[in-house]
C-alpha positions as CSV (number, residue, x, y, z in Angstrom):
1,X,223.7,140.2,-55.9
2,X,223.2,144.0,-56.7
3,X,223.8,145.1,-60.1
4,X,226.8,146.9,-59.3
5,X,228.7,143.4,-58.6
6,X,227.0,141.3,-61.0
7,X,229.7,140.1,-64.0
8,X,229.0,140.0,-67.6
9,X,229.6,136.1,-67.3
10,X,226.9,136.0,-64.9
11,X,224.8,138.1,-66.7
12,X,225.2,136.5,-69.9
13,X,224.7,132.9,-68.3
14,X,221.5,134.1,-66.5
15,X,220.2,135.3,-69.9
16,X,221.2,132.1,-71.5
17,X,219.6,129.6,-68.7
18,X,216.2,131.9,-68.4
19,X,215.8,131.8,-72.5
20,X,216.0,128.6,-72.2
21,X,212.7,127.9,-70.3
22,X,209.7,126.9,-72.3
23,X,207.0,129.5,-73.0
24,X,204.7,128.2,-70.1
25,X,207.8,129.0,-67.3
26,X,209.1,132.3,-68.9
27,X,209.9,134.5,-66.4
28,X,211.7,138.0,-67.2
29,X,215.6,138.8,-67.5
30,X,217.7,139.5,-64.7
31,X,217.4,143.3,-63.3
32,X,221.2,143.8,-63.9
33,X,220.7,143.2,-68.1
34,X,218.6,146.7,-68.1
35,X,221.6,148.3,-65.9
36,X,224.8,146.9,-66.0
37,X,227.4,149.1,-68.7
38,X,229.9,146.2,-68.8
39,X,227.0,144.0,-69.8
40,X,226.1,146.8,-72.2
41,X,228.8,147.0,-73.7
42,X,229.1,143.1,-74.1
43,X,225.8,142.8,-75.8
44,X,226.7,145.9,-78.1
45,X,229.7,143.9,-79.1
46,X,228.0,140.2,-79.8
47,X,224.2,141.2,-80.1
48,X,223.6,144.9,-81.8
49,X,226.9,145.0,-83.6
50,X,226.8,141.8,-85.0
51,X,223.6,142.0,-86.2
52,X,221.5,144.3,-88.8
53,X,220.3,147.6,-87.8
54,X,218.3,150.0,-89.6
55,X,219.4,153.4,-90.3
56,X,217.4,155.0,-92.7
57,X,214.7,155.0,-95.7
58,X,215.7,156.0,-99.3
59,X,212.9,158.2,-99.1
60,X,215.2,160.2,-96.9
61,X,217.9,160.6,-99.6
62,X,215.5,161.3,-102.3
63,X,219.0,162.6,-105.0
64,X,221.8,162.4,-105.6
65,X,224.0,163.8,-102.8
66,X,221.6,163.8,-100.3
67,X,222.8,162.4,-96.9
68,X,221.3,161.9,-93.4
69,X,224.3,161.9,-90.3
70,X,224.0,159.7,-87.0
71,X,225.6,158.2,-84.5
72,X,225.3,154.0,-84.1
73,X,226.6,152.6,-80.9
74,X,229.5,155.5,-80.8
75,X,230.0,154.7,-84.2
76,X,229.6,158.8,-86.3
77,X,227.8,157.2,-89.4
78,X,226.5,158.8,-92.4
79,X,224.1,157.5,-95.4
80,X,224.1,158.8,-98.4
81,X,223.3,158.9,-102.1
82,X,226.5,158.4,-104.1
83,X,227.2,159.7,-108.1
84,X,226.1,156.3,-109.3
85,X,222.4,156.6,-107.4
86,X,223.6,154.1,-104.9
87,X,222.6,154.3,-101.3
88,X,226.0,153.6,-99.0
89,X,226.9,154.3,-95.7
90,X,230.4,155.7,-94.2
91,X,232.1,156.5,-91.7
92,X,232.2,160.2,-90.8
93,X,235.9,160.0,-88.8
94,X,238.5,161.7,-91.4
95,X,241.5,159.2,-92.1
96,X,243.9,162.0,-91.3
97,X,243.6,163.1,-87.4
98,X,239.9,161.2,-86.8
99,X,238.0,164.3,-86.7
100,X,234.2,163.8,-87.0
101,X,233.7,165.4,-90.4
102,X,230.0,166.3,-89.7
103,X,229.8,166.4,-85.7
104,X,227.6,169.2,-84.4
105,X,229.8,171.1,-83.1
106,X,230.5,172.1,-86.7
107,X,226.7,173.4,-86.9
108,X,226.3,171.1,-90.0
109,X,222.9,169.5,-90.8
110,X,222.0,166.0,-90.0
111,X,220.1,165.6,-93.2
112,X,220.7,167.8,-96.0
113,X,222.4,167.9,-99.6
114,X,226.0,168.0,-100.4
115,X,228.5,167.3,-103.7
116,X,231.2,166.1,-101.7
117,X,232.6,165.7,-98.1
118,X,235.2,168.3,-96.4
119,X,236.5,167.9,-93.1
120,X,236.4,171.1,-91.4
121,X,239.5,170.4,-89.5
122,X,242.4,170.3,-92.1
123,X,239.9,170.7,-95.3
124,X,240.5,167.4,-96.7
125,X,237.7,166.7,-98.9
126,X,235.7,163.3,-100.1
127,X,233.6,162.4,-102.7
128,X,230.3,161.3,-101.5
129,X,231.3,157.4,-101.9
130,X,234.1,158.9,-99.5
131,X,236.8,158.6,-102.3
132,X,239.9,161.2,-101.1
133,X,239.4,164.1,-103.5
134,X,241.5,166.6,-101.7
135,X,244.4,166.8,-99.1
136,X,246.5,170.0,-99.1
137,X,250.4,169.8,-98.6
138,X,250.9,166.6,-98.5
139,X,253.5,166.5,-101.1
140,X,256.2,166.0,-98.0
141,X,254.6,163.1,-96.7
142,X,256.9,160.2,-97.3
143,X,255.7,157.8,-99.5
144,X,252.0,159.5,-99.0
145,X,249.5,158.0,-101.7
146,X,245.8,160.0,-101.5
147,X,244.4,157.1,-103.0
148,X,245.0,155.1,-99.7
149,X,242.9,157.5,-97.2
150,X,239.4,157.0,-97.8
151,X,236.6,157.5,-95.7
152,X,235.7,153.8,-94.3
153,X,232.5,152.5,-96.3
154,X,230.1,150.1,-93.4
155,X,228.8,147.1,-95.0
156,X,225.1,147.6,-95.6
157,X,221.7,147.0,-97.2
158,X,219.1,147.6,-98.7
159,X,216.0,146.3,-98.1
160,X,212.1,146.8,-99.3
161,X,213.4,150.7,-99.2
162,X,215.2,150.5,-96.2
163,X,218.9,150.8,-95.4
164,X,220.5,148.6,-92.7
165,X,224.2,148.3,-91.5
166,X,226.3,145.5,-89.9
167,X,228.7,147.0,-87.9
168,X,231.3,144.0,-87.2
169,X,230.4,143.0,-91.3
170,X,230.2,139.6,-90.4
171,X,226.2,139.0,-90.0
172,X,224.5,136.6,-92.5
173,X,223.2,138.3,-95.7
174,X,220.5,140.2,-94.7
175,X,217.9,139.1,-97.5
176,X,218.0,135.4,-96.9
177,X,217.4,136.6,-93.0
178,X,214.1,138.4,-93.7
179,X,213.6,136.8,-97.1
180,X,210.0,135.0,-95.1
181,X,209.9,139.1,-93.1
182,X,209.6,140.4,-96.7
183,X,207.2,138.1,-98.2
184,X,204.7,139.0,-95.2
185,X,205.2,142.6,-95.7
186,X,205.4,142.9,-100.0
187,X,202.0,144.1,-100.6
188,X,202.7,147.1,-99.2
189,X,205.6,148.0,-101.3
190,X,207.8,149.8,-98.8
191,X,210.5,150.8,-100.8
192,X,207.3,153.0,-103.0
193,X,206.8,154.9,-100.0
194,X,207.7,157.7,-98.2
195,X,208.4,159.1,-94.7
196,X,205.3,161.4,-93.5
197,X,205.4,162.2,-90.3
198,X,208.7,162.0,-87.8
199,X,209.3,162.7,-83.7
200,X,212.0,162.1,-82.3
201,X,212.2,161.2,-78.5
202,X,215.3,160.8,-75.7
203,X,214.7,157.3,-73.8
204,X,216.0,157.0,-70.1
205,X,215.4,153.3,-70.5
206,X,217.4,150.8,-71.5
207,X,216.1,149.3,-75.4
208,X,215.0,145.9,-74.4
209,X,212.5,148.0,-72.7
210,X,211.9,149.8,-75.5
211,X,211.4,146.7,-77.8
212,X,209.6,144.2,-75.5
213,X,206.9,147.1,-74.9
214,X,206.7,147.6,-78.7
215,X,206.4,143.6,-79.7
216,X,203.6,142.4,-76.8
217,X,200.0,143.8,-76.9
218,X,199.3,142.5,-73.1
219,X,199.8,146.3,-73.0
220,X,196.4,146.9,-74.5
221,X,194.9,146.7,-70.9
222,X,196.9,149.1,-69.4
223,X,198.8,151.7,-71.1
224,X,196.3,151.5,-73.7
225,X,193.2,150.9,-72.6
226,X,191.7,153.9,-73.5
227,X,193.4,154.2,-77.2
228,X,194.5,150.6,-79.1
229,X,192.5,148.5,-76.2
230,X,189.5,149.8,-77.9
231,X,190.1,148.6,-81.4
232,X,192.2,145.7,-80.8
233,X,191.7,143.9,-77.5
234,X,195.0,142.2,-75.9
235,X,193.0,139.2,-75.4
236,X,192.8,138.2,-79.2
237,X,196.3,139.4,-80.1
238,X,198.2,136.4,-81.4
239,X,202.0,135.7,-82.6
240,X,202.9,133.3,-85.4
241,X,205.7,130.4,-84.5
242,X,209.3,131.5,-84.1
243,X,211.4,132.4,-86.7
244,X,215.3,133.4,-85.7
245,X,215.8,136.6,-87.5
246,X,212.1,138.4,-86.9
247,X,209.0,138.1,-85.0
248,X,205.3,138.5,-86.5
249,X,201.9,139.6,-84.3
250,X,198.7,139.9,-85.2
251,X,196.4,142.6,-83.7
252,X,193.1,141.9,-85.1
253,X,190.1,144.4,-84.9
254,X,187.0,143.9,-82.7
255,X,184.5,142.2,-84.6
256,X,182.1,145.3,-85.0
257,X,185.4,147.5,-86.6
258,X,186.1,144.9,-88.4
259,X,182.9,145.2,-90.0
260,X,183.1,147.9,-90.6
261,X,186.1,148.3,-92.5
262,X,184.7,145.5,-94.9
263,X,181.5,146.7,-95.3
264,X,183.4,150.3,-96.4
265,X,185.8,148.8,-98.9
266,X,182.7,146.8,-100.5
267,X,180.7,149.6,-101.0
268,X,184.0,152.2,-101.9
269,X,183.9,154.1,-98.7
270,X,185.9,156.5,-98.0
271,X,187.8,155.8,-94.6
272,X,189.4,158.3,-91.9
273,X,193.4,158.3,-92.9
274,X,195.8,158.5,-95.4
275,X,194.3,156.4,-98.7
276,X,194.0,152.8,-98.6
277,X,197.0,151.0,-100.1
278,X,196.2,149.8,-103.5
279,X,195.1,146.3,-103.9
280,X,195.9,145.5,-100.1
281,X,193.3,142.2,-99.5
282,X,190.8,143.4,-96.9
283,X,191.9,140.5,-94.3
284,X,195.3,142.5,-93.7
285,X,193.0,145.9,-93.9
286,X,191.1,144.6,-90.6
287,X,194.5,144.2,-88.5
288,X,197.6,146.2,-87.6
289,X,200.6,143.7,-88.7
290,X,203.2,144.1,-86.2
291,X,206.9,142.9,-86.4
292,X,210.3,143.3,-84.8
293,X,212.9,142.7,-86.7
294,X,216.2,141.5,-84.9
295,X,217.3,143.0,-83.0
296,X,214.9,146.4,-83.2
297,X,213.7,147.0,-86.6
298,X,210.2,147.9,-85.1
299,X,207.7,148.2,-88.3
300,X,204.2,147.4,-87.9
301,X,201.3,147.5,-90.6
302,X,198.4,149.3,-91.2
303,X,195.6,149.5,-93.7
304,X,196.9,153.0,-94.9
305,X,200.1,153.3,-94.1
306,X,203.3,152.0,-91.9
307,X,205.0,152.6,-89.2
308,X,208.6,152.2,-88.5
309,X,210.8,153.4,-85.1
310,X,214.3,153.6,-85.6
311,X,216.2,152.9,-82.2
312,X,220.2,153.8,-81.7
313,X,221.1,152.5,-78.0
314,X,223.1,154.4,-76.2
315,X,224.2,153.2,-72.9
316,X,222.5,150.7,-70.2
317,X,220.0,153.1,-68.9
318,X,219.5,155.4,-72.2
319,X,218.9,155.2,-75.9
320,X,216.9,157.4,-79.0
321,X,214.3,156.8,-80.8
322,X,212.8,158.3,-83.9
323,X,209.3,157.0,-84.6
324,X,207.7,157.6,-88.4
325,X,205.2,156.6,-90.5
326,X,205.0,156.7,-94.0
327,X,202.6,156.4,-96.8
328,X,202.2,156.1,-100.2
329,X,202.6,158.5,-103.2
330,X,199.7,158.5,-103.9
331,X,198.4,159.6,-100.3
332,X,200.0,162.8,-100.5
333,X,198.1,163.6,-103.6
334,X,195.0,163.6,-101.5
335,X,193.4,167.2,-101.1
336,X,192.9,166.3,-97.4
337,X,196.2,165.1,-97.0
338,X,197.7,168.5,-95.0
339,X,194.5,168.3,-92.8
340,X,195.1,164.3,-92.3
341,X,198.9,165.0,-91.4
342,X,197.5,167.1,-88.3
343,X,195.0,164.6,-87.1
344,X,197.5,161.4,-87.2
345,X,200.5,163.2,-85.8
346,X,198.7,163.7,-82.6
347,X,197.9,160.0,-83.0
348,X,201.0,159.0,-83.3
349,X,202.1,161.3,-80.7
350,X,199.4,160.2,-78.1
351,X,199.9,156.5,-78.5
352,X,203.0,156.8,-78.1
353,X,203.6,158.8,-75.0
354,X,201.5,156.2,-73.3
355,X,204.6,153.7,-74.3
356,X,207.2,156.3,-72.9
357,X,205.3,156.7,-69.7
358,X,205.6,152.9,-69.2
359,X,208.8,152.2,-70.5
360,X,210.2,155.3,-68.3
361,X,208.4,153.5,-65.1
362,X,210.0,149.8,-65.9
363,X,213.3,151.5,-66.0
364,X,212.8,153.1,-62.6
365,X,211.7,150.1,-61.3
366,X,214.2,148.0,-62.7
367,X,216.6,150.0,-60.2
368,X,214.8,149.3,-57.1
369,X,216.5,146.5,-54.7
370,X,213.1,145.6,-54.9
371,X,212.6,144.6,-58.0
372,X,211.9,140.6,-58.6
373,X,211.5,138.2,-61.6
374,X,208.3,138.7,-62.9
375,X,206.7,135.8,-64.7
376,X,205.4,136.3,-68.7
377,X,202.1,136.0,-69.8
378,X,201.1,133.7,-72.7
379,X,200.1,137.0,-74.9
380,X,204.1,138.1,-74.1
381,X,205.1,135.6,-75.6
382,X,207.5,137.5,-78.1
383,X,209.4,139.1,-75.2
384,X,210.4,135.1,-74.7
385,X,211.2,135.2,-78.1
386,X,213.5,137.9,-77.8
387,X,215.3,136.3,-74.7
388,X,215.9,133.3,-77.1
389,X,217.6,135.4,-80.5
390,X,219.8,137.7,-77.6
391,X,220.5,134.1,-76.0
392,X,221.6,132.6,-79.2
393,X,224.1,135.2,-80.1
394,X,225.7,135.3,-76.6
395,X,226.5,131.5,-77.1
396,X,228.0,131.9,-80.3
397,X,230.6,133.9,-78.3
398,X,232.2,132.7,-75.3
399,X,231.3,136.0,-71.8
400,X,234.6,138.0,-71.3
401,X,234.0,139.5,-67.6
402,X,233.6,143.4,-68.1
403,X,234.3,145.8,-65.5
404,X,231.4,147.4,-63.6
């Protein structure tokens, strides 16, 4: 059955059968869930939109008024920093003719500062916790009451700094989801920090690619092997048991760096990077900590800093991805900290165009007739992982059969 002609039931059953294989008999998801749009569509509906997604980091809205625009599964969101300090996150479509009040065709900024909301098309005009301030002749309109036309607030959250939004507003509080996420990543106190260092990339893959690359370090071998595989052989990569709403890896040092690393912060060394975060124990210093979040929160761990890619799917075959790290206060006191912004950019950079070549190739792949079921390793084990939590939210909802 080609792609084409494969149903979102089938889909969605195929998916549901193949997570349900234990670890040792894991095999990969059907080609048709990297290519189908009706499937797409499906799994934006039960999986992305009825789950958290993260949007932002308050260090992006550092006062009051400052906003950052984007678009969420066709949804035109914007974040911003209200009056009352509060970090919320609206709707952009005015309530009067559903203009897009900060699209680009209007040449207005994706992240800037503002006092209020106008929509350029009729000038109606919002406070920035998208109160109605303004609508001109009106005063006709039949029983018309401004305080009835508000720009439409998205439920969201914050959490250790960073803002998330459930689209359908029905998920489970986010805090009790990633209340064990949040005990594994407090020493680093992410809502402290700050973002350093941001690219921005156009994906023609589908996200699962995107996110199984980003949680297995099998990888190491291949893409890597001249970069991470050096530091952190795949071979001794590990992932702790399951939890439903994130997954945690391990990517542990070869003995000698590790050494290193704890002979340095014995003796007060200074290391290469941003400075150390304060009081981190040297056991998380001599690993990168790497999690995915639930759907695709991607945030991994590092002994100087943090790194966090922010995905917004797009369509079967295509999604964007901002990837960002940020560091402490204190590291941009540094007087190397300019120089040091130069070096790990081009890190960051490098690394990650060996996951874009990759990811690009599995999509290509993934279209060939060709293309079979591939069977998982035990180091990829979290890609089984995320079979099992998109599994678990197609059964909560019974397939509707989407045209192809």
């Amino acid at each position: 059955m080609t792609p084409s002609r494969d149903t979102t039931e089938a889909i969605c059953a195929d998916i549901i059968a193949t997570s349900a294989r234990p670890l040792a008999q894991a095999q990969t998801l059907p080609r048709a869930a990297y290519l189908s749009e009706g499937y797409f569509a499906h799994e934006v509906e039960h999986v992305l939109s009825a789950s958290w997604m993260c949007v932002a980091h308050v260090s992006q809205l550092p006062q009051i008024g400052s906003y950052l625009a984007l678009d969420l599964l066709n949804e035109p969101l914007v974040v911003v920093r209200g009056n009352d300090n509060a970090v919320r996150v609206l709707s952009r479509v005015c309530p009067h003719r559903a203009a897009d009040i900060l699209h680009s065709c209007f040449e207005t900024p994706e992240q800037a500062v503002t006092t209020r909301f106008l929509c350029p098309y009729h000038a109606w005009a919002f406070s920035l916790e998208g109160k109605k301030l303004a609508s001109m002749h009106m005063d006709k309109a039949e029983g018309f009451d401004k305080g009835e036309w508000n720009l439409s607030e998205i439920r969201s959250a914050v959490w250790h700094g960073f803002v998330f939004v459930n689209l359908d507003g029905k998920a489970s509080p986010l805090a009790e989801q990633y209340a064990k996420f949040g005990e594994a990543i407090s020493p680093w106190s992410t809502a402290e920090m700050e973002v350093a260092i941001s690219l921005e990339w156009e994906c023609d893959f589908n996200w699962k690619v995107m996110v199984e690359n980003w949680i297995e370090s099998y990888h190491h071998m291949g893409a890597h092997v001249q970069t991470l595989q050096v530091t952190m052989p795949a071979r001794s990569t590990w992932t702790e048991p399951e939890q439903p709403s994130f997954i945690h890896c391990h990517l542990p040092f070869r003995p000698s760096n590790a050494a290193e690393i704890r002979t340095a912060v014995a003796e007060g060394q200074t290391m290469p990077g941003f400075t150390a975060i304060a009081g981190l124990p040297v056991e998380r210093q001599v690993e990168w900590g790497l999690y995915l979040g639930h759907p695709c929160f991607m945030f991994l761990t590092m002994r100087d800093r943090v790194l966090w890619y922010r995905l917004q799917p797009i369509s079967a075959e295509r999604c964007k991805l901002l990837t960002m790290t940020l560091v402490s206060k204190e590291a941009k006191l540094a007087p190397d900290y300019d120089a040091t912004i130069v070096a790990e950019t081009k890190m960051l950079a490098d690394f990650h165009l060996e996951d874009m070549a990759v990811n690009t190739a599995v999509q290509a792949g993934l279209r060939s007739r060709h293309a079979v079921r591939g069977r998982l390793s035990h180091l990829e084990e979290p890609v089984w992982m995320i079979q099992r939590f998109i599994a678990s939210h197609l059964q909560q909802t019974p397939s509707r059969q989407a045209a192809e």
